[in-house]
MARTOR-116260 format. One record per residue: x, y, z of N, C-alpha, C in turn. Coordinates in steps of 0.02 Angstrom, whole numbers, padded with zeros to 5 digits, always signed. Example, Ala and Ser with C-alpha at 12.3 -4.5 7.8 and 13.67 -1.06 7.14 Angstrom:
<sites>
+00660-00284+00390+00615-00225+00390+00660-00165+00390;+00642-00112+00354+00684-00053+00357+00645+00002+00394;
</sites>
This chain:
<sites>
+02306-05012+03225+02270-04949+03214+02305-04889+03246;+02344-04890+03296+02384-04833+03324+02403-04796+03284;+02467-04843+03238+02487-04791+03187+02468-04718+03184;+02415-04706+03121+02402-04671+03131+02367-04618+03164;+02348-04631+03223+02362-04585+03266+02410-04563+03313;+02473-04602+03308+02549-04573+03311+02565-04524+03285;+02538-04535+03186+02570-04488+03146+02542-04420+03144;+02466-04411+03161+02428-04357+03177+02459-04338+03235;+02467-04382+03310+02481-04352+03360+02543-04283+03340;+02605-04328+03296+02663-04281+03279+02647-04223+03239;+02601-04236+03214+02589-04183+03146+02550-04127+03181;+02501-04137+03244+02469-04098+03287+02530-04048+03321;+02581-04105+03353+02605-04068+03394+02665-04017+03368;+02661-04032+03305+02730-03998+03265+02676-03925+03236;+02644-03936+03205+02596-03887+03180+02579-03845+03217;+02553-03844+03301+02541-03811+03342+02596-03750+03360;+02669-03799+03359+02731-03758+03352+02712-03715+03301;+02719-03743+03257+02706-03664+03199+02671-03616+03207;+02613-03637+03219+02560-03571+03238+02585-03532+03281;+02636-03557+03320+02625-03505+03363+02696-03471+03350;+02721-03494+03328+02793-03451+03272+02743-03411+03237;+02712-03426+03220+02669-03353+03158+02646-03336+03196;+02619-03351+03252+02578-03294+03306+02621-03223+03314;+02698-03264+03351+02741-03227+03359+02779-03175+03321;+02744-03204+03249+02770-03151+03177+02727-03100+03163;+02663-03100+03178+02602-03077+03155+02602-03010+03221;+02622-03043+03284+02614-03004+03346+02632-02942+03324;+02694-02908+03320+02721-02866+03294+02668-02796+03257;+02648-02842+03221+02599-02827+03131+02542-02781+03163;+02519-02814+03221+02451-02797+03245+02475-02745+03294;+02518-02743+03341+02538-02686+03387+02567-02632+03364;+02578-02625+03275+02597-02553+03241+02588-02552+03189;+02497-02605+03181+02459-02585+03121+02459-02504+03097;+02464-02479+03052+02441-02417+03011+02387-02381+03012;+02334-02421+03018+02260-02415+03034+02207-02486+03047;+02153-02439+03042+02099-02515+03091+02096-02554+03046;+02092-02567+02975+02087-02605+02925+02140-02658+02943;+02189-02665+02923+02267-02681+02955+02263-02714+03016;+02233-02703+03062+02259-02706+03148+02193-02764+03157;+02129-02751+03125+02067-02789+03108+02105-02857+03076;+02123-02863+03012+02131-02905+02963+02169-02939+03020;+02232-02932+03044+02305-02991+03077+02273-02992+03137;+02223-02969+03166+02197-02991+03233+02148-03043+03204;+02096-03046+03168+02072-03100+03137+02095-03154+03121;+02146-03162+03087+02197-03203+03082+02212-03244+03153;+02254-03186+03179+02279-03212+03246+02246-03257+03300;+02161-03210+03291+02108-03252+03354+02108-03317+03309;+02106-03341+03246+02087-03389+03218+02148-03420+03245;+02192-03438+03236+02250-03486+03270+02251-03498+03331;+02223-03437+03378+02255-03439+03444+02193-03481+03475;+02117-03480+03447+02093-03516+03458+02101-03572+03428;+02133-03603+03376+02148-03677+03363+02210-03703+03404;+02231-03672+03436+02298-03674+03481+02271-03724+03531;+02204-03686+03562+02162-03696+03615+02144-03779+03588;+02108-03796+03538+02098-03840+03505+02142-03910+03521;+02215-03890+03503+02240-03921+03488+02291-03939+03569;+02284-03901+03602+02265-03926+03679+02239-03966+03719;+02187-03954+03681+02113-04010+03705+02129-04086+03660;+02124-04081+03603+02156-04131+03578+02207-04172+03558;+02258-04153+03592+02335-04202+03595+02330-04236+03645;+02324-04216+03719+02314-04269+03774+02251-04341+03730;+02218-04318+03706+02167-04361+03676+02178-04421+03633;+02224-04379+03580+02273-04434+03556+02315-04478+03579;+02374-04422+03627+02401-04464+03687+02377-04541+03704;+02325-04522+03728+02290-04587+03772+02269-04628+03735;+02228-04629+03670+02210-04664+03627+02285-04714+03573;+02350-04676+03587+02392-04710+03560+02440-04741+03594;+02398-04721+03692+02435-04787+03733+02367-04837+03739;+02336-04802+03743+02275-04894+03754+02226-04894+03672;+02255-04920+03637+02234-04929+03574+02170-04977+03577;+02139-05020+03623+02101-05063+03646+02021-05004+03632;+02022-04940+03666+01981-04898+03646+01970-04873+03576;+01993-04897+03538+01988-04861+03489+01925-04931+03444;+01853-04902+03455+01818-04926+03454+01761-04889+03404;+01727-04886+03361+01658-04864+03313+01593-04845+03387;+01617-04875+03437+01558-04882+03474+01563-04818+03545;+01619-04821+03552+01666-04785+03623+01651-04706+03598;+01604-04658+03623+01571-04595+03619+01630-04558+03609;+01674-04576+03661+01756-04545+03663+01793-04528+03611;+01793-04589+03590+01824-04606+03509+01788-04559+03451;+01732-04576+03458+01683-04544+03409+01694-04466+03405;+01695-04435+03475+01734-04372+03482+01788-04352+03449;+01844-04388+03467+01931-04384+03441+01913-04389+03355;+01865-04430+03325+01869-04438+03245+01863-04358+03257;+01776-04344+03272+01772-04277+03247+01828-04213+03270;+01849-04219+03299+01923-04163+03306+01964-04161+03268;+01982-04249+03251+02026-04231+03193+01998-04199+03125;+01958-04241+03125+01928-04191+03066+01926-04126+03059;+01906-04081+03120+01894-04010+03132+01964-04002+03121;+02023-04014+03137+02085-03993+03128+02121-03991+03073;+02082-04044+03018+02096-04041+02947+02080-03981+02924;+02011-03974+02948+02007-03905+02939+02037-03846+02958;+02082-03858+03023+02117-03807+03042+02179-03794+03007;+02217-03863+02976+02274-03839+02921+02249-03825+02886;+02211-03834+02838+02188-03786+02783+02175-03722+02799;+02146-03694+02848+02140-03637+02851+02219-03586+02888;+02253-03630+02903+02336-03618+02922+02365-03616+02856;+02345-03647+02816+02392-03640+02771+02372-03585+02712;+02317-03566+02726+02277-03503+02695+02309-03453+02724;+02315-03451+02802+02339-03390+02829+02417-03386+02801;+02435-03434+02810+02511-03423+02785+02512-03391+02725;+02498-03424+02658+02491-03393+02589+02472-03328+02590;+02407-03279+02608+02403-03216+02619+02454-03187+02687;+02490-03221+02703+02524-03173+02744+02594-03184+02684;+02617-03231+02658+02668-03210+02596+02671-03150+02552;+02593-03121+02536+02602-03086+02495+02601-03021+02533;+02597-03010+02588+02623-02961+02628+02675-02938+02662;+02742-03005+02665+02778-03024+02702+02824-03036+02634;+02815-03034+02567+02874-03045+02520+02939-02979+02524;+02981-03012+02500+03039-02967+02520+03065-02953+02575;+03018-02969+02629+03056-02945+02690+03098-03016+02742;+03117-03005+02795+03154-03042+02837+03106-03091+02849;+03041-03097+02839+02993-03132+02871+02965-03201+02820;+02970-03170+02750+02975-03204+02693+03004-03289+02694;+03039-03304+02709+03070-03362+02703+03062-03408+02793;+03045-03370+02833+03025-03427+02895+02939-03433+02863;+02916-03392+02862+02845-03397+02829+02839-03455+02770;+02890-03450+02721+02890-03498+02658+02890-03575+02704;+02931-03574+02757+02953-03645+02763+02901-03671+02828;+02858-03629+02862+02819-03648+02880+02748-03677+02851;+02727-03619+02779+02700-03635+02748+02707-03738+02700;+02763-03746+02660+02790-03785+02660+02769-03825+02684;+02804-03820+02756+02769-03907+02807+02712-03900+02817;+02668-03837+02820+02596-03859+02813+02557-03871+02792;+02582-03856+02730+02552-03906+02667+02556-03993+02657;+02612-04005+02682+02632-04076+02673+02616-04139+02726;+02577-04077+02808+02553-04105+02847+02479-04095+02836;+02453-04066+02785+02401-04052+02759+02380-04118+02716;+02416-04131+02676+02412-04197+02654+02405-04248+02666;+02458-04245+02716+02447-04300+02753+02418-04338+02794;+02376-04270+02829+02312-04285+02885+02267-04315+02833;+02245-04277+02751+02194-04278+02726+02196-04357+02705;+02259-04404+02695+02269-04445+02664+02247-04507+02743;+02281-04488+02795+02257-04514+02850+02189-04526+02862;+02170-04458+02857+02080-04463+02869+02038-04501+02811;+02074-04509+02757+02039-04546+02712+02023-04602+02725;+02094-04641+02752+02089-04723+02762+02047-04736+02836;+02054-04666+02878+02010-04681+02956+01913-04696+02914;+01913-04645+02882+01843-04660+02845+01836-04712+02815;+01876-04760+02793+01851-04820+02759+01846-04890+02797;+01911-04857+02855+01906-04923+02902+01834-04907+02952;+01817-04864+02975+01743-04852+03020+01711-04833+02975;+01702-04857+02906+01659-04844+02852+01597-04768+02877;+01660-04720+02873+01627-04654+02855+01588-04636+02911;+01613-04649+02964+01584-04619+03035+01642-04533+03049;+01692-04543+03004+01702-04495+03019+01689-04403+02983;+01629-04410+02918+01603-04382+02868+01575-04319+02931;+01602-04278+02934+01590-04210+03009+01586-04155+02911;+01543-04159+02915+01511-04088+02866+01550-04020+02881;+01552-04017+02929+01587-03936+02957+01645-03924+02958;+01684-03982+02936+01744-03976+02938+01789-03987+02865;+01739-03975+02803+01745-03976+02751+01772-03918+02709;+01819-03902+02704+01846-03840+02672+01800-03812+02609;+01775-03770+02586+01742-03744+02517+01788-03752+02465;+01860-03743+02466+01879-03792+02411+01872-03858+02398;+01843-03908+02441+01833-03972+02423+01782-03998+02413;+01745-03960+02435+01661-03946+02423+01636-03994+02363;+01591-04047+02342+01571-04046+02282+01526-04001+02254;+01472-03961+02285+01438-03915+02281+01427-03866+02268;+01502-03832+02282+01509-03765+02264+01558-03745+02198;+01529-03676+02175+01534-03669+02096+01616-03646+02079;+01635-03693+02042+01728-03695+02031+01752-03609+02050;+01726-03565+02021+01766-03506+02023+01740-03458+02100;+01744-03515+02147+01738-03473+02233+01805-03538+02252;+01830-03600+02213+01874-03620+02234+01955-03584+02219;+02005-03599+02266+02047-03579+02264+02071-03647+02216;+02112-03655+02168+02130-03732+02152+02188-03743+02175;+02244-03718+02204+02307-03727+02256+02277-03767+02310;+02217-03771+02331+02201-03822+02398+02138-03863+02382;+02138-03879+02333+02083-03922+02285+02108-04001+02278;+02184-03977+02281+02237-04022+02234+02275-04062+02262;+02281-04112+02267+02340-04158+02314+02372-04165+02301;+02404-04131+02235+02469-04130+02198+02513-04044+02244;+02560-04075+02281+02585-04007+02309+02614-03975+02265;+02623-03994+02231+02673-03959+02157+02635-03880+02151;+02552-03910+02130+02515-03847+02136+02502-03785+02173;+02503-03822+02245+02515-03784+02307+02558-03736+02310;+02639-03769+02294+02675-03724+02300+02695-03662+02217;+02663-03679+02170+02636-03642+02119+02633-03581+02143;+02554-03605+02159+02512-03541+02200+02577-03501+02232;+02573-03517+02282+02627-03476+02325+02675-03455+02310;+02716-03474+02237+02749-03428+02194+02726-03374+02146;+02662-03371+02122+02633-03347+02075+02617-03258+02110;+02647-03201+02060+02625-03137+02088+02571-03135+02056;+02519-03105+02095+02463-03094+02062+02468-03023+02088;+02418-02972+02030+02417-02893+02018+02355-02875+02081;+02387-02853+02149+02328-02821+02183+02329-02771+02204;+02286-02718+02245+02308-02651+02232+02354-02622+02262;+02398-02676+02301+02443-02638+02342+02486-02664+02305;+02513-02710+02248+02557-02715+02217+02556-02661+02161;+02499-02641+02125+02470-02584+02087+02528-02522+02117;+02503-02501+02176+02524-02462+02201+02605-02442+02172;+02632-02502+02207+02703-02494+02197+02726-02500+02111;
</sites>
C-alpha cells in the first residue's frame, strides 16, 4: 500500500515547488497592479496558493511517516482517516492550480512569462491525473471512506448543470486539457486589442 503514497508524497512535493514559482511570477503582477481590480484579482489568486502552500506543509511530513511505517495505514487509525481527507482536499487544490495557471495564460500570452507558465501548467495537469487516478483506487481499496464532499471540484460534480462546467477539467483525456489552453477565446481585453 505505500506505493502510492510515495507517488502523492512526490507529486505533493514537486507541485508545491510550482506554486511557489507562480507565486514568484504573480508577485511582481500585484506590486504594480494598474488598479484595485488587477491588484484584487492576483492577490486572490496568490492567498489561494499561499494558503495551500501552508496545506501542503502540514501534509507531507504526514505522508512522510505513513510511507515509513506503512503498518498505520489502517480504515480504523483517526490519523489515517485524516491523511485520506487531505489528500483529497489537495485534489482539490490541483485543480484549482491548474485553473489558476490557465487564467493566468491568457494574461501572460506573448510575454516572457508565457512558456514557464505553459510548462508548469503541463505538469499540473498530469499530476492532476494522476492524484485523481490514485485517489480512485485509495476509494475502492477502503471502499469509499475517502468520498470528502468538499473536495469535489464543480466540474465533476454530477449535479451541476453542464454549461457552469468548464469541460478541459471534466476530462481525463489531457489531450483536452491542453486544447483548452490553446484555444483563444474573444474577451474584452482581447476585443480591446
Amino acid at each position: 500500500m505505500a506505493l502510492p503514497f510515495s507517488q502523492l508524497e512526490t507529486i505533493f512535493k514537486r507541485n508545491r515547488q510550482a506554486l511557489n514559482e507562480f507565486k514568484d511570477m504573480i508577485t511582481p503582477v500585484i506590486e504594480n497592479a494598474k488598479d484595485d481590480h488587477e491588484r484584487l484579482y492576483w492577490h486572490h489568486i496568490y492567498e489561494e496558493e499561499d494558503h495551500r502552500h501552508d496545506r501542503l506543509d502540514h501534509l507531507l511530513p504526514a505522508l512522510q511517516s505513513f510511507n515509513e511505517n506503512d503498518s498505520s495505514i489502517q480504515p480504523y487509525n483517526s490519523e489515517f482517516v485524516h491523511l485520506l481527507q487531505d489528500i483529497s482536499l489537495e485534489k482539490f487544490g490541483l485543480h484549482n492550480f491548474l485553473e489558476h495557471l490557465d487564467l493566468s495564460l491568457y494574461t501572460f500570452n506573448d510575454t516572457e512569462l508565457e512558456e514557464p507558465i505553459r510548462s508548469l501548467r503541463d505538469m499540473t495537469s498530469a499530476d492532476y491525473q494522476e492524484t485523481k487516478t490514485i485517489l480512485d483506487q485509495l476509494n475502492e481499496e477502503f471502499k469509499g471512506s475517502l468520498q470528502y464532499k468538499a473536495s469535489v471540484p464543480t466540474d465533476e460534480k454530477e449535479n451541476i448543470n453542464e454549461n457552469l462546467k468548464v469541460e478541459a477539467y471534466t476530462s481525463t483525456d489531457n489531450e483536452a486539457e491542453t486544447t483548452f489552453s490553446n484555444k483563444r477565446q474573444l474577451t474584452v481585453g482581447s476585443l480591446k486589442k
